[in-house]
C-alpha positions in Angstrom: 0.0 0.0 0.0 1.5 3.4 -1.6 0.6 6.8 0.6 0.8 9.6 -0.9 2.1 12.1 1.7 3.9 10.2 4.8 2.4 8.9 8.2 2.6 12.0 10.5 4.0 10.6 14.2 3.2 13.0 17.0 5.5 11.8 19.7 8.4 12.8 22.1 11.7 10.8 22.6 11.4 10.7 26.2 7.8 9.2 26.0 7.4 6.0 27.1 5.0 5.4 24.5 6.4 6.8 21.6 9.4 4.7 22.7 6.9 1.4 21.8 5.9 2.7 18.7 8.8 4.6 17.1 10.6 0.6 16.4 7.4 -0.8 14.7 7.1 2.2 12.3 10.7 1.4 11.6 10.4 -2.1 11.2 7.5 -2.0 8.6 10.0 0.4 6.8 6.9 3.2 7.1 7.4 6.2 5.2 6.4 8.4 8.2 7.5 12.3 9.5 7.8 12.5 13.3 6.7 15.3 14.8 6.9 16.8 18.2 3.2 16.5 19.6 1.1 19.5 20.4 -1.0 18.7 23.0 -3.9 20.9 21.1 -3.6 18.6 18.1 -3.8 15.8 19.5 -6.9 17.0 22.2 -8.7 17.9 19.0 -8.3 14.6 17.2 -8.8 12.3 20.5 -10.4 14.3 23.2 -7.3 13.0 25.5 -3.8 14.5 25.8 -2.1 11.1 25.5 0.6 10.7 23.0 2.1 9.8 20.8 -0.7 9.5 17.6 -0.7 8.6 14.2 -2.0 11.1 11.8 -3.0 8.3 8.4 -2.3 10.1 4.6 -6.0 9.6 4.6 -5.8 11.8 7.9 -7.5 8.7 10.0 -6.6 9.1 13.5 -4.4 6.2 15.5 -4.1 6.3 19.0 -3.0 4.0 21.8 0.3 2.1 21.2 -1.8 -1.3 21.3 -4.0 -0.2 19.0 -1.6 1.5 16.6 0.4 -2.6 16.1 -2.8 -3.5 15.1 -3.6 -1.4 12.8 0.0 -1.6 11.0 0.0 -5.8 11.0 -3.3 -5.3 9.4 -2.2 -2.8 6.3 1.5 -4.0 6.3 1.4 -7.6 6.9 5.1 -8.1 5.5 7.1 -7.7 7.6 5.1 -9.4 10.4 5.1 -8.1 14.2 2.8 -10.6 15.2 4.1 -14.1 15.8 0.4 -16.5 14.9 2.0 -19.9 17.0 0.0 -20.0 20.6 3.0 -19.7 23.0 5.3 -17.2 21.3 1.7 -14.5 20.6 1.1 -15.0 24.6 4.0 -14.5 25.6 4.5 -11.7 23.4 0.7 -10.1 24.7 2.0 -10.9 28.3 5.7 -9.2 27.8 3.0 -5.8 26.7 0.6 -6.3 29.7 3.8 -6.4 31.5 4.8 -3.0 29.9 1.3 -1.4 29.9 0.3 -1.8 33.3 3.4 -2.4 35.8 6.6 -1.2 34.5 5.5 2.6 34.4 6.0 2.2 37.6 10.3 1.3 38.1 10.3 3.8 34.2 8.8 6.3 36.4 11.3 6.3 39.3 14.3 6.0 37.2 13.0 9.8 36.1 11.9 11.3 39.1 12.5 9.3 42.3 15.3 10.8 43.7 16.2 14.9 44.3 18.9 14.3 41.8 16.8 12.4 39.2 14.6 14.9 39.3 17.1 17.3 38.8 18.4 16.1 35.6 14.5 15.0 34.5 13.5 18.8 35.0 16.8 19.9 32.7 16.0 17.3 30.2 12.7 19.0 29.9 13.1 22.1 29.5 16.0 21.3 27.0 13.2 19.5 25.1 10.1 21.7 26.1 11.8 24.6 26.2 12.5 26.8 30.0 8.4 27.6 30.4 6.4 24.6 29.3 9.2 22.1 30.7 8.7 23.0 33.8 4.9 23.3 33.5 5.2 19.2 32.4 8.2 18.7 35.1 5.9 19.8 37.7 2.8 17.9 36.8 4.5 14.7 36.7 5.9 15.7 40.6 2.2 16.6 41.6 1.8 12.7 40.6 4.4 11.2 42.5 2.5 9.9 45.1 -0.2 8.6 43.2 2.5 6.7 41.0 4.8 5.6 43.6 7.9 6.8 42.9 8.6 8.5 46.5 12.2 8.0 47.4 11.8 5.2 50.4 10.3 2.7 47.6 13.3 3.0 45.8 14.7 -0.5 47.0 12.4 -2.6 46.3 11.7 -1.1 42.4 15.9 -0.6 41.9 16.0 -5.0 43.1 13.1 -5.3 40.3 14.7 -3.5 37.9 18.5 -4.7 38.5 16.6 -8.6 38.7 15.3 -7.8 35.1 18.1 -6.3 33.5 20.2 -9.4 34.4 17.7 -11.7 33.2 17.7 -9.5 29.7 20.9 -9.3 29.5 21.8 -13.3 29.6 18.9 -13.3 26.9 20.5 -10.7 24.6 24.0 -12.0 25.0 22.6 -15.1 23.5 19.6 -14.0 21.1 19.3 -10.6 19.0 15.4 -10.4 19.8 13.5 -11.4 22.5 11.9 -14.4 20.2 15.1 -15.0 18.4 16.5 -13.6 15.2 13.6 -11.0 14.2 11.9 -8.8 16.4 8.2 -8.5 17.5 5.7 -5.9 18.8 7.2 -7.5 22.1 10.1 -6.1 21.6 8.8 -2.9 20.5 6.8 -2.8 23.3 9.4 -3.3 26.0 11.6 -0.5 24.3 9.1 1.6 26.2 10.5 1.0 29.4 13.8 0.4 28.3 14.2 3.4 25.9 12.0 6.0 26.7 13.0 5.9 29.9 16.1 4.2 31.2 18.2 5.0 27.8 17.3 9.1 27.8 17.5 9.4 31.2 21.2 10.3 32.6 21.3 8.1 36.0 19.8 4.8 34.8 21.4 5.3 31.3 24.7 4.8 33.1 23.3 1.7 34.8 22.8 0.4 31.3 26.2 0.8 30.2 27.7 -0.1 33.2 25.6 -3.4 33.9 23.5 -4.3 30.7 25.2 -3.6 28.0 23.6 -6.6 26.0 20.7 -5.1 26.5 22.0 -1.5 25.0 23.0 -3.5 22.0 19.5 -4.9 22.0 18.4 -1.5 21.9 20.3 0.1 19.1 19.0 -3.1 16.8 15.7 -2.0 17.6 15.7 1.7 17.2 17.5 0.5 13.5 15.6 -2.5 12.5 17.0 -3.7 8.7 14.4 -5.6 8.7 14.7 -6.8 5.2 17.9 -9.2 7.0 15.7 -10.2 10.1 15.6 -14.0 9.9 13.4 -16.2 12.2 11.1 -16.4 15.1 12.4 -19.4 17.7 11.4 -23.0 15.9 8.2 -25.0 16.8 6.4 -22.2 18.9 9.3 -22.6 21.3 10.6 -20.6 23.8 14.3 -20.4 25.1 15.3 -20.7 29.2 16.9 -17.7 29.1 13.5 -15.9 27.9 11.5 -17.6 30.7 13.7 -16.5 32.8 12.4 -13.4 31.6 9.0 -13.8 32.0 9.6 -15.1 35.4 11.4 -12.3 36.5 8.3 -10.2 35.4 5.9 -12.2 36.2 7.3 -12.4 40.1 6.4 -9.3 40.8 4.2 -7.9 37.9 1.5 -11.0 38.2 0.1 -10.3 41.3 0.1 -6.3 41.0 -1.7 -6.3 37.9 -4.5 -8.8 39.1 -4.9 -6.9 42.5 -5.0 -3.5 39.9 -8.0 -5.6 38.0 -9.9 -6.7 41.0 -10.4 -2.8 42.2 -11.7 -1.8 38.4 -14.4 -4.8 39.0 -15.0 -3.7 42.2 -16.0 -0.6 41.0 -17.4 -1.4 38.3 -19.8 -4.0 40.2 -21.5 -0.5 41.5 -21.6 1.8 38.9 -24.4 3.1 37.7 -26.4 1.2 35.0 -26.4 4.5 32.8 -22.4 5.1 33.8 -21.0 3.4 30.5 -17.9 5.5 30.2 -15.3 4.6 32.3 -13.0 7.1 34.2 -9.2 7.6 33.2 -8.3 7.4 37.2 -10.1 5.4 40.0 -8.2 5.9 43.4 -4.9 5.1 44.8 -4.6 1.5 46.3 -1.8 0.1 48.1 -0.3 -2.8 46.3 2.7 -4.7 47.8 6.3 -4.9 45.8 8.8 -7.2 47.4 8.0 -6.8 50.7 7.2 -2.8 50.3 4.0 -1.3 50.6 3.5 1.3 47.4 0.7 3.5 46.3 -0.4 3.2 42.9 -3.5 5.0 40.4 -5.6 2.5 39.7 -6.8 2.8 36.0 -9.7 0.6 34.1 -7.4 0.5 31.3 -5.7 -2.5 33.0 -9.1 -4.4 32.6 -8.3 -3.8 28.9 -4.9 -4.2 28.8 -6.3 -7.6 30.4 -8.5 -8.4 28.0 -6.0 -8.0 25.1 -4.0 -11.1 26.2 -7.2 -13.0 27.6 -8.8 -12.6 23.7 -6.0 -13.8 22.5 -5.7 -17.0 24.6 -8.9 -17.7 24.6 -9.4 -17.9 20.8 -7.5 -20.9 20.3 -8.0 -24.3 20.4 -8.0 -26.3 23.9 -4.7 -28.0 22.7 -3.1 -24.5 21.9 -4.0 -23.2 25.4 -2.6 -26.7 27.4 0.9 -26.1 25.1 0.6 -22.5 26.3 0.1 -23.2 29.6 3.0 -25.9 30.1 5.5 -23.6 28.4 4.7 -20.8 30.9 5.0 -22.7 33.9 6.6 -21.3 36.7 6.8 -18.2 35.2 3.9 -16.7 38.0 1.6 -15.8 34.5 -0.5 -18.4 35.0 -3.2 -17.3 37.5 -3.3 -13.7 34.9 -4.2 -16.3 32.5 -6.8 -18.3 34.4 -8.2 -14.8 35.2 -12.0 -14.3 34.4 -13.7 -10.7 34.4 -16.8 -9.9 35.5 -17.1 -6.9 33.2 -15.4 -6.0 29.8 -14.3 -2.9 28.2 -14.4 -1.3 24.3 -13.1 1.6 22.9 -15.6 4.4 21.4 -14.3 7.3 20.2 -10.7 6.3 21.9 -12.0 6.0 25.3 -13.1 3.2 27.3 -16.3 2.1 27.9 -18.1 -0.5 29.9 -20.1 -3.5 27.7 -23.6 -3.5 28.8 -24.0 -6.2 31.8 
């Protein structure tokens, strides 16, 4: 499929989710412009200031870094983000949900934890923003801290998550060039979120990087350059290697649980809404989930139901055979009770927001 004009990209380099999306668009060798978001702009075309966007050549609107994979595997096919074999698509859907809804949360702190994260965040934005609206964003994101759990005294317990994860990424990338062997997938696009957007721009953890993961900065550059014209194979027979459950383990540890608790307050609340209250709120309330020990507040959102209902779609709709090879090859990983997971209520998007199915 020729365009015309290019794919417009509204995005920043230190967003987290422009950091998922920039690799795809690069991978499916899209003839796009990237340009730095104006939050009027993109207000006007979602009703949300979330970025980053897609402006099509037929100026069609994409939002949501889920969202915008799908629509790309669906007009550009070749090359394929998507891996169609059972165990390598859930892991790939559960590497996202991992992304999505709890790694924000060590991203987060590695940008504004600390007085002297903070203090190189607020210069890195208002070298990108410029003096006046970087400190406008800077300070926004610090009237959040709370909410997001970032103070300084959970530091510990997300810095042991992090340093657990990088190791287990780093054996995987010493020995494979993607995280499903020799060509990459929206997983790792979407775990460049994270790992890019965050810990690579930012000036403390960037120097962990070098310093400790350096496979994994190698990992990086392949994926902010993807020739993917040279990109060879997915692992064999729907297979995945030790070194990436060890991955998924190390994620699923401490993501699993979070993530379910995060669901079970969105039912909660939704068990009570009004019948007329379809849309769903962007925030619920802060709940106290538990990381390692350490006791964190953290903004509930309903899009983790979604998020949640990405994989369970995906699981569910194959075969019972599919879902038992699934569910061996996970084992142990501590995804299995997010998989076994059944919602009481379900989520769609209309007009980019969420709202809740009729009961």
């Amino acid at each position: 499929m020729t365009a015309a004009v290019p794919y417009r990209f509204l995005a920043f380099d230190l967003s987290y989710f422009s950091a998922k999306v920039r690799p795809a668009l690069r991978y499916k060798r899209l003839w796009y412009e990237e340009i730095p978001a104006d939050p009027t702009v993109v207000y006007q075309r979602t009703g949300m200031n979330f970025i980053p966007i897609i402006i099509t050549p037929q100026d069609d609107t994409w939002q949501d870094s889920t969202d915008i994979y799908a629509h790309l595997e669906k007009r550009y096919p070749d090359p394929p983000l998507f891996p169609t074999t059972p165990v390598q698509r859930v892991a790939s859907h559960l590497i996202e949900l991992y992304v999505d809804d709890f790694a924000l949360l060590s991203a987060m702190y590695t940008r504004w934890g600390t007085d002297e994260r903070e203090h190189y965040a607020r210069a890195l934005f208002e070298a990108t923003f410029g003096a006046q609206m970087g400190k406008l964003f800077a300070d926004t994101m610090m009237s959040r801290r709370d909410s997001l759990g970032i103070a300084a005294a959970n530091g510990p317990a997300i810095e042991a998550h992090t340093q657990d994860l990088l190791a287990a990424l780093s054996k995987h990338f010493s020995e494979h060039r993607y995280l499903l062997g020799n060509r990459m997938s929206f997983a790792d696009c979407a775990l460049m979120g994270p790992l890019y957007g965050h810990l690579y721009t930012d000036l403390i953890s960037r120097k962990l990087l070098l310093d400790t993961a350096l496979p994994v900065v190698s990992w990086i550059q392949r994926c902010n350059f993807p020739d993917s014209v040279r990109h060879k194979n997915w692992f064999a027979d729907d297979s995945l290697s030790p070194s990436l459950l060890e991955v998924l383990a190390t994620m699923g540890r401490d993501a699993a649980p979070v993530i379910l608790d995060m669901v079970r307050v969105v039912e909660r609340w939704a068990d009570d809404r009004p019948p007329d209250k379809a849309n769903a709120p962007h925030r619920l309330t802060v709940e106290t989930i538990t990381l390692r020990g350490t006791p964190i507040p953290r903004m509930v959102l309903p899009y983790t139901l979604w998020s949640l209902q990405q994989v369970l779609d995906v699981y569910r709709g194959f075969d019972d055979d599919e879902r038992a090879r699934v569910d061996d090859a996970i084992e142990g990983t501590g995804w299995a009770e997010v998989l076994a997971y059944v919602p009481r209520h379900r989520l769609r998007k209309e007009n980019f927001k969420l709202v809740f199915e009729d009961r």
